[in-house]
N, C-alpha and C positions, 0 to 999 in steps of 0.2 A: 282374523289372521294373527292377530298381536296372541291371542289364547294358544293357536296353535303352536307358535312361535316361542312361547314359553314353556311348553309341554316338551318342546323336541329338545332346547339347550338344557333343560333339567331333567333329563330321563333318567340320570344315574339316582339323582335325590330321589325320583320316582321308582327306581327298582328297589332303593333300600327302604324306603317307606314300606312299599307294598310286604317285601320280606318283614318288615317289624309287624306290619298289622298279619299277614298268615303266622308268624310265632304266635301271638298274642292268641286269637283266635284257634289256633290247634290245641294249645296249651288249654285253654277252657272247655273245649270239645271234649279233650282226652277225660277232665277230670267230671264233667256232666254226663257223659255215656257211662263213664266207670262208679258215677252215684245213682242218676236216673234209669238206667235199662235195671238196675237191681232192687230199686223202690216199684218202679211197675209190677216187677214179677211177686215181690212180696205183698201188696196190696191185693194181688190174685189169689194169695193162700190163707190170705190175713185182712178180707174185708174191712172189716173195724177199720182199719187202719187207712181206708182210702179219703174218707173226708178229711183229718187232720195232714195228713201230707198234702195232698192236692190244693187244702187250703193254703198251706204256707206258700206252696206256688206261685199260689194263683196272686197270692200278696206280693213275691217276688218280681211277677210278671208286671203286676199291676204299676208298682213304684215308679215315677217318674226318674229317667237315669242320670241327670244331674242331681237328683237326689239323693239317688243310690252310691255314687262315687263323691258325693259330698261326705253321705256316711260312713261308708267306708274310711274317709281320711282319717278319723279315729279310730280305727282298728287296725288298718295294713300300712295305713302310711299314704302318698304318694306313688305314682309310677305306674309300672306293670302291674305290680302286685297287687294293687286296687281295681286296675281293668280287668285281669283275669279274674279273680272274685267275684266281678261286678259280672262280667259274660257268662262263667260258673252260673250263678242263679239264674240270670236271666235263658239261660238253655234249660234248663232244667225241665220246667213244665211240659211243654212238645214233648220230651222225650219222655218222662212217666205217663202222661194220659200218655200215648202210643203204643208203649208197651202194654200198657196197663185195658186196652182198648181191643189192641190184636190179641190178645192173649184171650180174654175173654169171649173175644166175637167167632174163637173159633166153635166149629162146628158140633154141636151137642151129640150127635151118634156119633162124628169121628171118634170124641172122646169116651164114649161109654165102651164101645167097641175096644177100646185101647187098654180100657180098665177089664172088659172081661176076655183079653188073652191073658191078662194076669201082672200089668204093669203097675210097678211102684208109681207112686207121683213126682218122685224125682224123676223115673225115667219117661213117664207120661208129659211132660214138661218138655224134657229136652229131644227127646225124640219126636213127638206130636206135636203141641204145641208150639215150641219156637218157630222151628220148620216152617209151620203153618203161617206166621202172625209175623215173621221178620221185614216183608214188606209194608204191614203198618209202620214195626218197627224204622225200619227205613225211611221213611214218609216224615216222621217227627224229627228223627236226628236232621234229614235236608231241611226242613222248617228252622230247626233250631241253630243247623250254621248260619242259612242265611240272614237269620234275625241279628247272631253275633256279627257276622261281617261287619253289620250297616250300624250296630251300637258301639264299634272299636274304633268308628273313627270321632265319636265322642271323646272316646277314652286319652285322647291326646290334650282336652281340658287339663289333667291332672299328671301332666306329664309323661304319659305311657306310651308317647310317641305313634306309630303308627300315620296311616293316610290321612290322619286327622288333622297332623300337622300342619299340612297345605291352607285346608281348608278353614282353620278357626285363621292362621296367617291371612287369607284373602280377605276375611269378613274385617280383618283388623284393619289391612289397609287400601278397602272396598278395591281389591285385586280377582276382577274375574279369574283371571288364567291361573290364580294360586288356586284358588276354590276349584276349578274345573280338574287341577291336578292331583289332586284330593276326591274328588268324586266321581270321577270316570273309570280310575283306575278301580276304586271299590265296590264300584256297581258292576265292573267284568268280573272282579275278583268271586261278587255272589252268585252271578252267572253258572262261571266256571265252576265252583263249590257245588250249586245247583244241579250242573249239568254232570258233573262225575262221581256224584253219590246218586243220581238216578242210573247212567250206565253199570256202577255195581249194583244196586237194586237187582236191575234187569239182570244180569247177570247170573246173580243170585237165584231169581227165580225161573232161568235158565238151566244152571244146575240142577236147581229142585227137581223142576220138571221131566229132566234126563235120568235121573237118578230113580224116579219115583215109576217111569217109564220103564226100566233097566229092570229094578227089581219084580216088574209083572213079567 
């Protein structure tokens, strides 16, 4: 009762929290789709190239994230700046193995078919393939928010504020109802993340499907 009680008198701190940690967390999204959906695609054209990416990844992946935001403090500083960098990599991997995964697992005669009406590979890509391979695509970017959500409330170690705040505050002064306000909210927040990059998925492959309908 005393948890609940806490939760209801601070729901304002609770909305501004939760808005710092979706800033935080969009902000790293934005800048890992706009680097990872384009190393996928080029590891597709440019094998060689897929074990030294993927490694670095998978290093990325690997690091423990008090480690990572440790290192960080020597390069960006303190704050945001370090969480976002830090969620940045840590998305990364999901989304190139995905791309990198749909792309390839499409379908061998779709694509030869595609090549002998006389398609470039730029347009063999973006007209076939993508098309085809956007719900992998899809698949890794959902993986990859909800990984960020649950590592941003870390990021409040190093001052980058966020849901994280409650909760490193509770542990400090073994305050259930701090912690609980910190991590309730964040476990909806990946929920909801979850849940509305699958209804545009579906969506998406909604459209396909009408479109792809339409044109026979």
């Amino acid at each position: 009762m005393t948890e609940l009680a806490y939760l209801v008198q601070n729901w304002q701190d609770i909305v501004r929290f939760s808005g710092e940690h979706v800033i935080l967390v969009a902000i790293a999204m934005m800048f890992a789709i706009s680097t990872g959906f384009p190393l996928g695609v080029l590891m597709t054209r440019y094998p060689e190239l897929g074990r030294p990416i993927l490694g670095v990844a998978n290093v990325m992946q690997t690091m423990p994230s008090l480690a990572m935001f440790g290192f960080l403090i020597g390069i960006v500083g303190i704050g945001r700046p370090n969480a976002v960098v830090a969620l940045f990599l840590y998305s990364l991997l999901p989304i190139i193995r995905n791309t990198y995964v749909g792309i390839t697992n499409v379908d061998p005669a779709v694509r030869e078919a595609a090549i002998g009406m006389g398609m470039t590979d730029w347009q063999l890509l973006w007209r076939v393939e993508l098309p085809l391979s956007m719900g992998v695509v899809f698949a890794g970017i959902r993986v990859a928010t909800v990984i960020a959500v649950g590592l941003a409330t870390i990021a409040a170690a190093i001052g980058a504020g966020g849901l994280g705040t409650f909760i490193f505050r509770g542990i400090s002064m073994v305050d259930s109802g701090q912690i609980l306000a910190g991590a309730i909210p964040a476990a909806l927040l990946a929920l909801l993340a979850d849940f509305g990059l699958g209804r545009l998925e579906r969506r998406w492959s909604r459209h396909r499907h009408a479109r792809e309908t339409g044109d026979r």
